[in-house]
C-alpha positions in Angstrom: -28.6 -166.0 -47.6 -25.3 -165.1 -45.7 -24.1 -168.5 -45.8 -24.2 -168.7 -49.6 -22.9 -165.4 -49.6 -19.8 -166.5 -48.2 -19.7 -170.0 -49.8 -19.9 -168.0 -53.7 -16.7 -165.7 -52.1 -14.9 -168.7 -51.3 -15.1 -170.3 -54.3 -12.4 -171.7 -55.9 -10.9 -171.9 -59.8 -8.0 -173.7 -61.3 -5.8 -171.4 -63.7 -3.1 -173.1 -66.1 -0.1 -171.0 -65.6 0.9 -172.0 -68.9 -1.2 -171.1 -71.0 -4.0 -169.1 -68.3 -7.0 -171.4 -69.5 -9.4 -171.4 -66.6 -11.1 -174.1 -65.2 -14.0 -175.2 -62.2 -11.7 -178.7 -61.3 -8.6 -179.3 -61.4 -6.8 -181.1 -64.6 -4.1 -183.1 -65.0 -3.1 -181.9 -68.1 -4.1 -178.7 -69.7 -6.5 -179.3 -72.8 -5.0 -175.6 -74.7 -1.4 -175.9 -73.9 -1.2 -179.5 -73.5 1.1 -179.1 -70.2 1.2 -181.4 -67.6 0.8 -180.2 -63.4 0.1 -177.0 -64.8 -3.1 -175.9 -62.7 -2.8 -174.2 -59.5 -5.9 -173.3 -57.3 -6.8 -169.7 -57.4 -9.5 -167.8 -55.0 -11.0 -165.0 -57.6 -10.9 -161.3 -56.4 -12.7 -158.9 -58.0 -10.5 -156.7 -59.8 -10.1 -153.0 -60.0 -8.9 -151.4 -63.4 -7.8 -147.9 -63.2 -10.3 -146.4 -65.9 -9.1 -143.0 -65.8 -5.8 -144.3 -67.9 -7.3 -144.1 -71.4 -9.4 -140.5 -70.0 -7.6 -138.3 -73.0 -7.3 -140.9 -75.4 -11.2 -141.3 -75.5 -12.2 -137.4 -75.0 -13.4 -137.2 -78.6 -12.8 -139.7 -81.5 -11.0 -138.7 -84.5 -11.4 -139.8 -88.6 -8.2 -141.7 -89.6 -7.4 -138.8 -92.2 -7.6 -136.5 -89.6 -5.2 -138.5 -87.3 -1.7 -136.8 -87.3 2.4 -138.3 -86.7 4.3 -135.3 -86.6 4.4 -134.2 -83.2 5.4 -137.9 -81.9 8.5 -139.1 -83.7 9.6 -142.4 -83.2 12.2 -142.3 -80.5 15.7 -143.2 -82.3 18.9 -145.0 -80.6 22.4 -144.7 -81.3 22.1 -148.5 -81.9 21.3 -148.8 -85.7 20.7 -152.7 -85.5 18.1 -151.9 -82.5 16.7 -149.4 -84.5 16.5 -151.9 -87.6 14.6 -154.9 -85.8 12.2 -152.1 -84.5 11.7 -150.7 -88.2 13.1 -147.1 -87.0 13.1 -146.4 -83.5 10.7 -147.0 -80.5 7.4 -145.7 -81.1 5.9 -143.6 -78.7 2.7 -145.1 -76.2 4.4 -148.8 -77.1 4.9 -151.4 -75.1 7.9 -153.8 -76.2 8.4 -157.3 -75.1 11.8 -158.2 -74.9 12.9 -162.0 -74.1 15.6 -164.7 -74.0 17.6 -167.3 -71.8 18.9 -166.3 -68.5 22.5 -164.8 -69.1 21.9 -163.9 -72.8 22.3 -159.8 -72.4 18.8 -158.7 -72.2 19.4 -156.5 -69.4 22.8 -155.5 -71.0 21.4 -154.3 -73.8 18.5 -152.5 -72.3 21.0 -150.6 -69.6 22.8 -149.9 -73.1 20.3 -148.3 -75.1 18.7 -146.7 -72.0 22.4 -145.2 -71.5 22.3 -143.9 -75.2 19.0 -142.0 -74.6 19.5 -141.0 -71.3 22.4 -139.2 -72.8 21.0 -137.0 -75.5 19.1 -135.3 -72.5 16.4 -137.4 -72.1 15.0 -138.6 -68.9 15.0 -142.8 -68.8 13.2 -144.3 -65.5 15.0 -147.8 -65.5 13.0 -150.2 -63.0 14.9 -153.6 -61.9 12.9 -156.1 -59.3 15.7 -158.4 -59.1 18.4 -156.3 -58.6 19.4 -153.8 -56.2 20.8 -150.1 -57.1 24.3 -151.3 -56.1 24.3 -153.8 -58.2 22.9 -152.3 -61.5 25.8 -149.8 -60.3 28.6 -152.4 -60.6 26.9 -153.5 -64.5 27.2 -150.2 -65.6 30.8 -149.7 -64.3 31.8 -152.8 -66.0 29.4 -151.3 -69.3 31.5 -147.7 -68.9 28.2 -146.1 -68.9 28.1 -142.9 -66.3 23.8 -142.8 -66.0 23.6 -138.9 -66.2 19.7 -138.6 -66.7 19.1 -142.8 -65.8 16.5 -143.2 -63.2 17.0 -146.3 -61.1 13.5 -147.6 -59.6 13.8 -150.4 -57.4 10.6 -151.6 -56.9 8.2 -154.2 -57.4 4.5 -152.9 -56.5 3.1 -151.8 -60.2 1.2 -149.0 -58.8 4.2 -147.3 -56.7 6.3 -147.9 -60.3 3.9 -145.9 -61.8 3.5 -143.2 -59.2 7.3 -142.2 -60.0 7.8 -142.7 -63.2 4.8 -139.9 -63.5 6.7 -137.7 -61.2 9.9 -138.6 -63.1 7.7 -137.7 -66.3 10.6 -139.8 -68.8 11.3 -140.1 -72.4 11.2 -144.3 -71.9 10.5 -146.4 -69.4 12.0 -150.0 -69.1 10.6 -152.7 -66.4 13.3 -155.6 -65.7 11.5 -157.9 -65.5 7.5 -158.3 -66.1 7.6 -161.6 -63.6 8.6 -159.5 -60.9 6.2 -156.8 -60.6 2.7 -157.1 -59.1 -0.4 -155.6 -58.2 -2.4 -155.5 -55.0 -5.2 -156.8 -54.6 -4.9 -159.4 -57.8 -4.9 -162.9 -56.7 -1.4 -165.1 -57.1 2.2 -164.5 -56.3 4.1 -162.3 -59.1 5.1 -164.2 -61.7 1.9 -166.2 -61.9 -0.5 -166.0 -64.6 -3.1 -163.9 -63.2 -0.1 -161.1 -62.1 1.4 -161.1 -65.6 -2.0 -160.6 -67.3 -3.2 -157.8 -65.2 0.5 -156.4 -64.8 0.9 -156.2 -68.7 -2.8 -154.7 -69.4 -1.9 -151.9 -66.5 1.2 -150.7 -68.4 -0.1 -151.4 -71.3 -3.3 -148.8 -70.7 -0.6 -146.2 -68.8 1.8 -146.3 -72.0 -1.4 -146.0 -74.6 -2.8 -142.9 -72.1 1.1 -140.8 -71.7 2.4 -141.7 -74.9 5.9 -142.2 -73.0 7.2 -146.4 -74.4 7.9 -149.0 -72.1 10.0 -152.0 -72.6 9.4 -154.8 -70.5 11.3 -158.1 -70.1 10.1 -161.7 -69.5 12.2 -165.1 -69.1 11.5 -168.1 -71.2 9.9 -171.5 -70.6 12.1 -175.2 -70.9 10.3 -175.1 -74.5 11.9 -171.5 -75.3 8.7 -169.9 -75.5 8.2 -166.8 -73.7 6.0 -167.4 -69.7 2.7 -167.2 -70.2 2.8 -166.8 -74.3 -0.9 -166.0 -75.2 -0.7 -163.5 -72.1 2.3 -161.8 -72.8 2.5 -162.0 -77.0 -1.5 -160.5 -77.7 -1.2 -157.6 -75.2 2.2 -156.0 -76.2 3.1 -154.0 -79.4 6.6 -155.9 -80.0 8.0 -159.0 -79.4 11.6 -159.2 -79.9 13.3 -162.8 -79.1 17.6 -163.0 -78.1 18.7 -165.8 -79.0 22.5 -167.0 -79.1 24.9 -170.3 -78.6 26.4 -170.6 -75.0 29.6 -171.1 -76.3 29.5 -167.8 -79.2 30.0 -164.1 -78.4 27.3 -163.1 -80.8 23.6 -162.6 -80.2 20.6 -162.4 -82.3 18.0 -159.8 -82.1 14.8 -161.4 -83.9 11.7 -159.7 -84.4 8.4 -161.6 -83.9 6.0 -159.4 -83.2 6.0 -155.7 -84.7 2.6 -153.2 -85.2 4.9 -150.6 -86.8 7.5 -152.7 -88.8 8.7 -155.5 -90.3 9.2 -158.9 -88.6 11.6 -160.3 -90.7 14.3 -158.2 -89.6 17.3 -159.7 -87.4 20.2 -157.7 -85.6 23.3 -159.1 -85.2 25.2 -158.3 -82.2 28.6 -159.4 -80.4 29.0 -160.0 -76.5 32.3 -157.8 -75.7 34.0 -157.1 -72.2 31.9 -153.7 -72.5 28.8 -154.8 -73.2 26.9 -155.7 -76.7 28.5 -154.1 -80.3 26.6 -154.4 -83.1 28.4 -156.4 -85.8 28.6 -153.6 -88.9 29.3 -156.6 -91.7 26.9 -159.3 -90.8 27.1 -161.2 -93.9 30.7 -161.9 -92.6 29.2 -163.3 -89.1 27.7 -166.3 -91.3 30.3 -166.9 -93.7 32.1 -170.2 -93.7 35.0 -170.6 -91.1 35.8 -174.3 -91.9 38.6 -175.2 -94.8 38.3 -174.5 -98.1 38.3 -178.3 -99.0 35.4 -179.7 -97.2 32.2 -180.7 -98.6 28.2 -180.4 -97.5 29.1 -176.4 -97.3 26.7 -174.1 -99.7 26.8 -170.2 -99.5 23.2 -168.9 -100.4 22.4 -165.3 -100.3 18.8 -164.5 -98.7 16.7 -161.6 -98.0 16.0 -160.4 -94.4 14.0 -158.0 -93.9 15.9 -154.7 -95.9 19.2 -156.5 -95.9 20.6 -159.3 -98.2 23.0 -161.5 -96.2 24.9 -164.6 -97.0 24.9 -167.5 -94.9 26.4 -171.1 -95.2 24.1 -173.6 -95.4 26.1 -177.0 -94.3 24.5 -180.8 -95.2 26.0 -184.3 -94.0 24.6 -187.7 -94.9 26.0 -190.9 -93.8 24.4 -194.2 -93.7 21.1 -194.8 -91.7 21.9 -197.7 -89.6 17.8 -198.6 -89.3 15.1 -198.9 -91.7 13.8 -195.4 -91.9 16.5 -192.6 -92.2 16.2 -189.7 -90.4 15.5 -185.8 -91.4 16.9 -183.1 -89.1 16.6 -179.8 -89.6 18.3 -176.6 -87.9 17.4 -173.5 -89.4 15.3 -174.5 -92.5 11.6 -175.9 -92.3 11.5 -179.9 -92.5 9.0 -180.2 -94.8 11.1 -178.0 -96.8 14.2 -180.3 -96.6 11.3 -182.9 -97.5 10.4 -181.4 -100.5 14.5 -181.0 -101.6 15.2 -184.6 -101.1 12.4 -186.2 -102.8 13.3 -183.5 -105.8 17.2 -184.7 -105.2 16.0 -188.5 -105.5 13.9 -188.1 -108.1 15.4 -185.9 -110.8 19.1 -185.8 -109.7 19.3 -189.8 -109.0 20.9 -189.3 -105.4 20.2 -192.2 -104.1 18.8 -191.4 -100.2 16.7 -193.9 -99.6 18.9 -194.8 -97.0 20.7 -191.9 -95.9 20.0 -190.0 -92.7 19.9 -186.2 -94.0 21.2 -183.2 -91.4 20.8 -179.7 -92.8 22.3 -176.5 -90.8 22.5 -172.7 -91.1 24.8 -171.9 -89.4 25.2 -168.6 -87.1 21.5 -169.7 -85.9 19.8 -167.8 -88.6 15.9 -169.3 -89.5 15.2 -168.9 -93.4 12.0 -168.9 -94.7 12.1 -168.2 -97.8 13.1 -170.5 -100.9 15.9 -168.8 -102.1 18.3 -170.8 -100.1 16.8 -174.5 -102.0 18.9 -174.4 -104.7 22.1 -174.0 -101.9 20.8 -176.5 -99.6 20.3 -179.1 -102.1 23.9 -178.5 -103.1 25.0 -178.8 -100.2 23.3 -182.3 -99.9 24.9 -183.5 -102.7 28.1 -182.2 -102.2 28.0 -184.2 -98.9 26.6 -187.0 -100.5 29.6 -187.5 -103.3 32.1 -186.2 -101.2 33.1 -183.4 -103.3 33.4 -180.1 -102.3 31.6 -176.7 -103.6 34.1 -174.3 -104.9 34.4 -171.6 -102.3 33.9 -168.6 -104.5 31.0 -169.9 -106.0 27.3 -168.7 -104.7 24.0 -170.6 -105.4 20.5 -168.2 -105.8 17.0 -170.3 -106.7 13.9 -172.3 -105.8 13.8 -175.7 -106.0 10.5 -176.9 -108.1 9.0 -180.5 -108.2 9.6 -181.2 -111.3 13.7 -180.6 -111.0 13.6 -177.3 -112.5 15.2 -174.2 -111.2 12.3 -171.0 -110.4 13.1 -167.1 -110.2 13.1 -165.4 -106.7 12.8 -161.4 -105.7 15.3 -159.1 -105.3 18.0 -161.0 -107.4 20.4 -157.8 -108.3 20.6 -157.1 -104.7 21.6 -160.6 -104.2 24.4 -160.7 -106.3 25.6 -157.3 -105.5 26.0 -158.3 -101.8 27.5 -161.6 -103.5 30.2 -159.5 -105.7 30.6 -157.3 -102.4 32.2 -160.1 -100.4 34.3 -161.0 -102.8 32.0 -164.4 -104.6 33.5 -164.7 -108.2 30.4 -167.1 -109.7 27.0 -167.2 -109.0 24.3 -169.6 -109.7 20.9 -168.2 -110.9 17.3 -169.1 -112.5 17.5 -168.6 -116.2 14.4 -167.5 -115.9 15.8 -164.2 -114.3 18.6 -163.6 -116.3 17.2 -160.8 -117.9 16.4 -158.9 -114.5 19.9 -158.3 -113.5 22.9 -155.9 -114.7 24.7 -157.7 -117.4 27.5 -155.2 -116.1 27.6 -157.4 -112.8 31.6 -158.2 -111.5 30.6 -161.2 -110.8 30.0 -164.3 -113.5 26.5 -165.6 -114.1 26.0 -169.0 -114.6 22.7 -169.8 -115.8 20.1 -172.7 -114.4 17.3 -174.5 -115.9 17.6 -177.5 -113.6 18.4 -178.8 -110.4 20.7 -181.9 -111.9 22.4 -178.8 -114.0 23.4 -177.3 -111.1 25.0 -179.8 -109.5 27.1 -180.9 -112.2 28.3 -177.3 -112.3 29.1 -176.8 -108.5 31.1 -180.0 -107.9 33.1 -179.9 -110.8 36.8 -179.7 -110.1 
């Protein structure tokens, strides 16, 4: 009996640290994530959850109706394009993913906002594991931020983490990053799959139980997903995503994940000398910055989240030099583009058969909503002749099947954001034309078709 006692204790499993799939033998390739050398041997512990976390929140249970928000506001920054991709402020008793490539500011802009709230008296407990307190010193010197009321934890045992920030008792909490911490007596090294699981569900529970938010940070994968996705993105409240170009000063603040807001909204922010601004005019951020005379360039105004922005929309075609032309995409879905070309070939007689088809939005923006088909197919075409777009001109509209041009939401906002940065003609449905201000500034040209449209937009 002893001996297979000790042979179950020894016993061995194979964990994907991928994806966290769990196996008896070891596999090549992970049949969930599809990941190759992605299963490392693990000897299971038993596990010991703190159960006493959640104590108050399960006392008594409550009827939705008689469920109160008053006496826990969200938790507002100075940053108003924070506040935006949150949908107000940070909740309180959330947990926040934030993630990105190395280098891109996430620590910046936490040390930022934990700055801003640390300053209207608040208590922040700000916990690094890969930095020491002299160096998160020299980041805030260059920053110009002074850290009255900041609490620097440097630590990477979960449990000692929590132990002082429930002395410190603080208004937030942020962990930098989630792949460092660890808890003792779970099985791997921190970072690992099992660690980031367990770590996650521990703050997660102490958040939920305190009511005091936590924002945690994680690195990305080679793919540019976030480590240990169906881990990380299931447990927390938020995911927010930073993206950026190496070679650009501005950053995106994208919202994937939200229990308490919108996901469709985006912040735009600049990389400065003292740290991240938030760009006041974003619709400027995506305008054109290339010559007035150049062709494939489209301006479409779209809808994100509870802002209307404009953003260029560029196109090139040029001879496919093999059989079958290629379709590339950046920023727009691909059956999307698809869908415009066949419409282009069809009804429009653009003759791209044998064209290979690139289609950008520029300032790294994703669209997903058809608004923006009547601009892209412009742009296509305008590429394709060789004739430019006039630059004042805007183009609003979805692109059907059979050529024609379909209504979209929120037109009058559209325009007015149009007419705001300075557009002098704009392209919409017909079919809306008698949902918008006749008053406008700007002029209203009418669609009923696709072909329509681009006989308009290239003339001279």
């Amino acid at each position: 009996m002893a001996e297979k006692v000790s042979r179950s204790q020894s016993k061995v499993i194979y964990i994907c640290q991928q994806c966290g799939k769990e196996s008896p033998k070891w596999l090549g390739r992970c049949p969930d994530c599809q990941e190759w050398n992605s299963f490392q041997a693990v000897t299971p512990k038993p596990i010991t959850r703190d159960k006493d976390l959640l104590t108050e929140l399960s006392k008594t249970s409550l009827e939705l109706s008689q469920v109160t928000t008053k006496d826990m506001p969200r938790l507002a920054t100075t940053c108003n394009e924070f506040n935006r991709v949150l949908g107000g402020g940070i909740v309180p008793g959330s947990l926040s993913l934030l993630s990105g490539d190395p280098g891109i500011g996430k620590s910046t802009l936490l040390l930022q906002i934990s700055a801003t709230i640390a300053s209207c008296e608040n208590r922040v407990a700000y916990i690094s594991g890969e930095e020491s307190l002299y160096q998160i010193r020299l980041r805030a010197d260059r920053l110009g931020i002074k850290g009255d009321g900041l609490h620097l934890i440097c630590e990477t045992d979960l449990d000692l983490i929590l132990q002082k920030m429930e002395a410190i008792s603080p208004r937030l909490g942020v962990i930098d990053s989630i792949q460092t911490v660890c808890l003792e007596g779970v099985t791997g090294a921190p970072g690992s799959i099992t660690q980031i699981r367990e770590s996650t569900l521990k703050l997660m529970h102490w958040a939920k139980a305190s009511g005091i938010p936590l924002l945690i940070t994680g690195h990305v994968t080679k793919e540019g997903a976030i480590a240990g996705p169906k881990v990380l993105e299931h447990i927390v409240d938020v995911v927010l995503y930073m993206e950026g170009e190496n070679s650009s000063t501005y950053r995106i603040l994208r919202g994937v994940k939200n229990r308490f807001g919108s996901t469709n909204e985006v912040g735009i922010f600049e990389m400065q000398e003292k740290g991240l601004f938030e760009v006041q005019d974003a619709s400027r951020f995506f305008l054109p910055q290339c010559p007035d005379n150049t062709s494939g360039s489209a301006i479409a105004p779209v809808i994100e989240g509870t802002r209307p922005l404009l953003v260029e929309i560029q196109a090139l075609t040029t001879t496919t030099n093999f059989g079958l032309p290629r379709r590339t995409t950046n920023g727009i879905d691909i059956n999307r583009l698809h869908l415009i070309i066949a419409v282009l070939t069809k009804r429009a007689g653009l003759r791209l058969y044998n064209q290979d088809v690139t289609v950008n939005v520029t300032g790294g923006l994703k669209i997903n909503e058809p608004a923006a088909d009547l601009a892209t197919a412009l742009a296509i075409a305008s590429s394709f002749y060789d004739q430019r777009i006039h630059p004042n001109l805007v183009a609003i509209g979805e692109v059907g099947l059979t050529g024609e041009i379909r209504g979209v939401s929120q037109l009058e906002r559209r325009v007015s954001e149009a007419s705001r940065q300075g557009f002098t003609r704009c392209l919409i449905p017909s079919v809306s034309r008698n949902n918008i201000n006749t008053e406008t500034p700007i002029e209203l040209v009418s669609l009923d078709s696709l072909k329509a449209g681009i006989k308009i937009a290239l003339q001279p």
